[in-house]
Each structure stands twice: as C-alpha cells, then as structure tokens.
C-alpha positions as CSV (number, residue, x, y, z in Angstrom):
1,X,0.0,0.0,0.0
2,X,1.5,3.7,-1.3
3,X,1.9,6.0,1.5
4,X,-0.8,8.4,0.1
5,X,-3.4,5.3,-0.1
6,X,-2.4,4.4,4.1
7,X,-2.6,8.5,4.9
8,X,-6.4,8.0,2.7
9,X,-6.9,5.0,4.9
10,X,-6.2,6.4,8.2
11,X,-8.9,9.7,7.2
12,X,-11.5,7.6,6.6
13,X,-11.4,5.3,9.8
14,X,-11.0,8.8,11.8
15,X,-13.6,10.3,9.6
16,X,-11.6,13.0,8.4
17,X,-12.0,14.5,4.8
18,X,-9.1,15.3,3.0
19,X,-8.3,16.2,-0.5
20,X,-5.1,15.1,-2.6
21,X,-3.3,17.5,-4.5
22,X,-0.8,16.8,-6.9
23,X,2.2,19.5,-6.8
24,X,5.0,19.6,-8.1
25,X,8.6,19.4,-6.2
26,X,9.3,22.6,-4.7
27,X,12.9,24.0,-3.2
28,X,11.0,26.0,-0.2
29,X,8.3,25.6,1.6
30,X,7.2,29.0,0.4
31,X,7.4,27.7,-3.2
32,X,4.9,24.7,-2.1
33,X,2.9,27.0,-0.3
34,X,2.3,29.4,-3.6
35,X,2.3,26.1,-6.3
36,X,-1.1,25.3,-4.1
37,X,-2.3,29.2,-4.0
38,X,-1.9,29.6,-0.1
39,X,0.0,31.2,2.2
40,X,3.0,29.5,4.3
41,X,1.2,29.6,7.6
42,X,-1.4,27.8,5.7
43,X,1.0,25.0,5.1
44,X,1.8,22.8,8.2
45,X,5.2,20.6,8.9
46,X,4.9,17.6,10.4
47,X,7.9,16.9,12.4
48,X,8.6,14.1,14.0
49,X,10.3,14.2,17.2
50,X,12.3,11.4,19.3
51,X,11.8,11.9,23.1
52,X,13.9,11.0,25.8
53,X,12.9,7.6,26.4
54,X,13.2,6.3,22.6
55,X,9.5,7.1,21.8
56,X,8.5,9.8,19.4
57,X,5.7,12.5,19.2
58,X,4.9,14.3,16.1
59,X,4.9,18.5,16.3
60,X,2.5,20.5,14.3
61,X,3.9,23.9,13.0
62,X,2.9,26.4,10.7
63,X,5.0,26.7,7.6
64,X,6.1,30.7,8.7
65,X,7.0,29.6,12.2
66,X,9.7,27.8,13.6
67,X,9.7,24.9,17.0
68,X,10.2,26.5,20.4
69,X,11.9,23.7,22.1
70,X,11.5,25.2,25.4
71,X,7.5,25.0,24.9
72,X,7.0,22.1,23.6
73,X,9.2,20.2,26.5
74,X,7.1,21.8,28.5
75,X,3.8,20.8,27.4
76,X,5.4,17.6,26.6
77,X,6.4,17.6,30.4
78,X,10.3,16.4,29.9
79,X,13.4,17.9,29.4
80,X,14.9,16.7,26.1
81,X,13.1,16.2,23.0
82,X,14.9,16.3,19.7
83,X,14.4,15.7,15.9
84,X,16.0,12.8,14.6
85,X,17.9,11.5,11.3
86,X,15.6,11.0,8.9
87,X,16.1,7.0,8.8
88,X,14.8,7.4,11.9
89,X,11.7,9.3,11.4
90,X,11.1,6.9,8.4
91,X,11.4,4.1,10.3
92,X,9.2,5.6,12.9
93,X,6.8,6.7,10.7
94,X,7.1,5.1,7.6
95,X,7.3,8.2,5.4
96,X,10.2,10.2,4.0
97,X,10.7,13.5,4.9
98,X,8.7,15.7,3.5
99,X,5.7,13.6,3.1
100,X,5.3,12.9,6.6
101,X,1.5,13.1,8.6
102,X,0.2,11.9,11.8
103,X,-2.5,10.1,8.8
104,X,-1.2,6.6,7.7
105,X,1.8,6.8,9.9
106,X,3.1,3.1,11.0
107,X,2.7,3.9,14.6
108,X,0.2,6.4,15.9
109,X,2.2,8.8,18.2
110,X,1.1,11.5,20.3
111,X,0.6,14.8,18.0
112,X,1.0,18.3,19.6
113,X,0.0,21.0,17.8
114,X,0.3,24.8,17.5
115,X,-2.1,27.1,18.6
116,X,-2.4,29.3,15.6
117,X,-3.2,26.5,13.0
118,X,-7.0,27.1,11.6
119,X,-8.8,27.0,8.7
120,X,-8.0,24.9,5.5
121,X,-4.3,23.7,5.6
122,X,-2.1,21.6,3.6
123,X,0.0,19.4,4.8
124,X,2.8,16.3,3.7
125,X,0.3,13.6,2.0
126,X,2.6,10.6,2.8
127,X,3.9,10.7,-1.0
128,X,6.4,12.8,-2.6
129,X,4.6,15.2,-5.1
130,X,1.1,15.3,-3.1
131,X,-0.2,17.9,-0.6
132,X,-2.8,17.3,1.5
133,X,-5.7,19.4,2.4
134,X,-7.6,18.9,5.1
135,X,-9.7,21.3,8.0
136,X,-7.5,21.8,10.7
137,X,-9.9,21.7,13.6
138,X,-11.4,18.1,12.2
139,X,-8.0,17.0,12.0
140,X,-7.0,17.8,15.5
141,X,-10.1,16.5,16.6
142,X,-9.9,13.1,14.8
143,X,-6.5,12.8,16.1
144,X,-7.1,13.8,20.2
145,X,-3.8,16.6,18.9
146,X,-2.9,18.4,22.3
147,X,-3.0,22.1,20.9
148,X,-0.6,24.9,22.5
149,X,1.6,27.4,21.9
150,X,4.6,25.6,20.8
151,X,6.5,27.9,18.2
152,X,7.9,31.2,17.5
C-alpha cells in the first residue's frame, strides 16, 4: 500500500475528509505553499520528534513559524526532545521527509499541535509530489492533537 493510499486509509477510519493535490517538487516551503495558491502559515510541517525515552511524538507547526523547544518540553512535560535522522523518522513513521503526517503513519504517536493552525491547511500527503488538504480543527479533533503554543 503507497503512502498516500495508508494516509487516505487512516482519514476515513477517523472520519476526516481530505483532499489530494498533486504539486510539483518545490525548493521552499514558500514555493509549495504558492504552487497550491496559499500562504505559508497555511501549510503545516509535520515533524517528528524522538523523546527521551526512545518514543517519538509528532509537532504541528505552521510553515512561517519555527519549533520553540523550550515549549514544547514543557507541554510535553520532559526535558529533552529532539528531531532525529531521517532513517529514523522513516522508520518511525514510515514516510520520508517531507511527506510525513500523523495520517497513515506506522505507529500512531502523540501529536502536539500549535495554537495558531485554523482553517484549511495543507499538509505532507505521505507521497512525494502530493499535498494534503484537510480542516485543521477536524483533524485535530480526529487525532485527540494536544494544541498549545509551541513555536515562535
């Protein structure tokens, strides 16, 4: 099964609707964000991050913000968190970086998510060359995201 087709999957058992876009590659996240006529806050990265004990959590942020560490250990409640290679997070997940959702992904880990996401947002669609658009408040909602103020 493609990555796209678990991520497709995984919104129908959570009874999410999404939308696939096909896009081609882009060099910056500002050049996805304007291929799918949005702006970069609109776009959200998935990042996956390895916590202290070997687990891993996945962070929501906006495409024009950046991870405040010292938030998110806080909400997270522990004192070192940290992205890892990207074998890692592939193995983790099951998706390469840059197509990498809390959707489809082999394991379900905790998601924590910014407080400013809203609206319509695209997001990595578990397949390189595919955005995913999806309502932000039914996908935090359909995936019990912990929302806070975690970037900068």
């Amino acid at each position: 099964m493609s990555g796209r087709d678990r991520v497709a999957a995984d919104a129908r058992a959570r009874g999410v609707a999404v939308e696939f876009v096909h896009r081609p590659a882009a060099d910056s996240l500002e050049e996805a964000a304007a291929l799918l006529g949005l702006d970069p806050h609109e776009v959200v990265k998935s990042l996956v991050v390895k916590r202290h004990d070997g687990g891993f959590l996945f962070a929501l942020v906006p495409g024009d913000r950046q991870l405040s560490w010292p938030k998110l250990r806080a909400v997270v409640g522990v004192n070192r968190l940290r992205l890892p290679d990207p074998e890692v997070a592939l193995e983790a997940t099951g998706f390469e970086r840059g197509t990498i959702t809390p959707l489809g992904s082999a394991r379900a880990w905790p998601v924590y998510a910014d407080a400013s996401i809203s609206g319509r947002i695209a997001m990595g669609a578990g397949e390189h060359g595919y955005s995913l658009l999806v309502d932000a408040a039914e996908l935090l909602a359909a995936l019990d995201a912990t929302v806070a103020d975690i970037t900068v």
